[in-house]
N, C-alpha and C positions, 0 to 999 in steps of 0.2 A: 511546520517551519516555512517558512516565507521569504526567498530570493531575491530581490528588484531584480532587475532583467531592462539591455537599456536596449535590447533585439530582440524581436520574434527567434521562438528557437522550432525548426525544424522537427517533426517528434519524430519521423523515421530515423533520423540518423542520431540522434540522443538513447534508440534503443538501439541502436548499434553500439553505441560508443558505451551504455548501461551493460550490454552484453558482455562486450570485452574486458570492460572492468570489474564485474561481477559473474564471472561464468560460475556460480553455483547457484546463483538465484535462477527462478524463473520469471521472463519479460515478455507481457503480455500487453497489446489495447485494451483497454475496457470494454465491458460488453457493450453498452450502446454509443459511448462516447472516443471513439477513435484520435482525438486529441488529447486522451489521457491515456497515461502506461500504468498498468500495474504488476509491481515487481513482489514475486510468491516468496515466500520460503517457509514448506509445510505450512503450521497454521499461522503465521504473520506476513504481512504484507505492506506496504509501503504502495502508496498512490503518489504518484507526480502529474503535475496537469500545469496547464498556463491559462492564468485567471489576469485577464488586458495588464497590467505592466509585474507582474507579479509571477515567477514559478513556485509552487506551491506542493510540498513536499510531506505526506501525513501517513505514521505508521496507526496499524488497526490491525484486526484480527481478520485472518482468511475464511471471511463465510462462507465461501464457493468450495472449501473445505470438507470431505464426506464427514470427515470426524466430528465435525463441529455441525454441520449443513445437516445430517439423518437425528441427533439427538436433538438437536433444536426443533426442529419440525415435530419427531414426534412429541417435546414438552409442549412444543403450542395445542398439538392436535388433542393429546393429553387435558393439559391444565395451562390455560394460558400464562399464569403466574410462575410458572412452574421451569419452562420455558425459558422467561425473560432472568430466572434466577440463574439457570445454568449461563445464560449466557454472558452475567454480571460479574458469575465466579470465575467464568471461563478469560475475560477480558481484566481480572486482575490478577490472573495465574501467573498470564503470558505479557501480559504490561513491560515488563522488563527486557524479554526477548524483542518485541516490536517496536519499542522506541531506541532499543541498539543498534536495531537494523535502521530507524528512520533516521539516525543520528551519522550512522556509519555513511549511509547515500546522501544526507545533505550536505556534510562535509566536501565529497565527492561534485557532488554538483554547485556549490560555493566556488571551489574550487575552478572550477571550469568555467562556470557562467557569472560569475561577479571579479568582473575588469578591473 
């Protein structure tokens, strides 16, 4: 989902305000990209980032996940095909949970960041 944004938005203080609004998720930076948050819950997750006039708002599966992150590994290490299956079955299991969550925070954040 994709925001206009007619201002830079601040990302410490967007996980503050992500915090308070959602105190059952977990709110995280990204690993290498600290202008992006990633908001957990078990294995679904929701990425929010600011891409030049755009907030940019996308639910996925939590691969940093052991559930998902130790079986995956070993189908690659396994069968590489093998693998990519678990993780095709795994990504339409849960399809439903992570775009209710991506729908739930953009809502959230429409709300907040579109004047």
């Amino acid at each position: 989902m994709k925001i206009a944004l007619t201002t830079s938005i601040d990302v410490e203080s967007l996980k503050q305000e992500l915090q308070t609004a959602f105190p059952h998720y977990k709110i995280k930076n990204a690993f290498l990209n600290k202008k992006t948050l990633r908001i957990t819950n078990e294995m679904d997750q929701v990425v929010v980032g600011q891409h030049k006039d755009d907030m940019i708002c996308v639910g996925n599966l939590n691969m940093l996940d052991l559930r998902i992150f130790i079986p995956f590994v070993l189908g690659i290490s396994l069968f590489f095909i093998t693998g990519l299956v678990f993780l095709i079955v795994m990504m339409q299991v849960r399809k439903k949970s992570f775009k209710a969550m991506e729908a739930e925070i953009g809502v959230y954040l429409k709300e907040k960041y579109n004047f």
